[in-house]
C-alpha positions as semicolon CSV with decimal commas, in nm:
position;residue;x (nm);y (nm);z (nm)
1;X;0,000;0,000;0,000
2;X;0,074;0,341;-0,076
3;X;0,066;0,620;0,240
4;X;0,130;0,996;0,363
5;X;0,293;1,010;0,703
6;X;0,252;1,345;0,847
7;X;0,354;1,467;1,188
8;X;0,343;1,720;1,415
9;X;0,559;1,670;1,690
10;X;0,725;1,852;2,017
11;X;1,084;2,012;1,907
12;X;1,248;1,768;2,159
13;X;1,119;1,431;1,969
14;X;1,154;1,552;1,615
15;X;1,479;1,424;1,516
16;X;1,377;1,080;1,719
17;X;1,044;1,068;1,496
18;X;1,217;1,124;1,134
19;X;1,467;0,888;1,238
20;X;1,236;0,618;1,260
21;X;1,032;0,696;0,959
22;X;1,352;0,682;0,753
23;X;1,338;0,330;0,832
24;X;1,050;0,269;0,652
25;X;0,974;0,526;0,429
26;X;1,068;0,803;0,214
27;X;1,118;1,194;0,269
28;X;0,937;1,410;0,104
29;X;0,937;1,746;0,278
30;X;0,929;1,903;0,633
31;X;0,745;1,656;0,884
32;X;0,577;1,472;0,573
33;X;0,724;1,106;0,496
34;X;0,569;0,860;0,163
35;X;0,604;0,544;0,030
36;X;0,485;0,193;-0,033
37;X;0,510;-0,020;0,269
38;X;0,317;-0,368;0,353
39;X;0,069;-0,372;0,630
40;X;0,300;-0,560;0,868
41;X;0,626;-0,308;0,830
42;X;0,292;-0,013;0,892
43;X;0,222;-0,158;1,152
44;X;0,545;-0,233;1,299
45;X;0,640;0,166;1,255
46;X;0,337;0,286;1,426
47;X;0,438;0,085;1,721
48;X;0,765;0,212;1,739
49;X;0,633;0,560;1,692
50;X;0,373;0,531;1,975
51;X;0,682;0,457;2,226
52;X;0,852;0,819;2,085
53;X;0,560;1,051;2,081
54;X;0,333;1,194;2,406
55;X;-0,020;1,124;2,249
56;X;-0,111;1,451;2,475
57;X;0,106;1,666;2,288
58;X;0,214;1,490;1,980
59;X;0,026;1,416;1,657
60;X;0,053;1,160;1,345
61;X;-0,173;1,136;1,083
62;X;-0,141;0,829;0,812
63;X;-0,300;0,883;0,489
64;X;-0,337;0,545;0,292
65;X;-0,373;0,571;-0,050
66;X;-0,568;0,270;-0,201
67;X;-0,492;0,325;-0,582
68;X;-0,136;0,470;-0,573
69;X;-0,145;0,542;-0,959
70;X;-0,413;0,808;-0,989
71;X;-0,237;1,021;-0,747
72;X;-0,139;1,334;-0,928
73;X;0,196;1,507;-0,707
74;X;0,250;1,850;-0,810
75;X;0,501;2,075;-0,639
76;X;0,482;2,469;-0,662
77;X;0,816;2,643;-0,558
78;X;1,158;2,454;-0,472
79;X;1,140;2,114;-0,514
80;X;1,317;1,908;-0,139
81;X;1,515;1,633;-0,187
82;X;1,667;1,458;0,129
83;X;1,978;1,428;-0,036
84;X;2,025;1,770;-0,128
85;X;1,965;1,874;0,212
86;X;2,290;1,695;0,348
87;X;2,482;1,648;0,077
């Protein structure tokens, strides 16, 4: 399955957060994360990212796309690339 990761999290848990979902998926652009992943490896983030965040401070939202190839991704302004930022 396709999904949007997006996250809104306290300044001290940040780094901890996009850590983990390098693991699984791709960065797209300030606190936003996408990718294919399977159910399990979803799964298996969230659970990990449950133990990081406070849920009284903290939010995640997952966006699962069921039909990956009719989204259209357009990008007005620069373009982010992880790489670019630290390379």
């Amino acid at each position: 399955m396709f999904v949007i990761i997006t996250y809104d999290v306290d300044v001290k848990r940040v780094a901890k957060v996009c850590k983990k979902l390098k693991e699984y998926l791709t960065w797209a652009q300030n606190s936003v994360f996408e990718g294919e992943i399977s159910k399990t490896l979803l799964m298996n983030c969230l659970n990990e990212l449950e133990r990081i965040i406070d849920k009284n401070v903290d939010s995640i939202y997952v966006y699962t796309v069921k039909n990956p190839k009719q989204i259209q991704k357009t990008c007005y302004g620069i373009k982010k690339s992880f790489e670019d930022m630290f390379l």
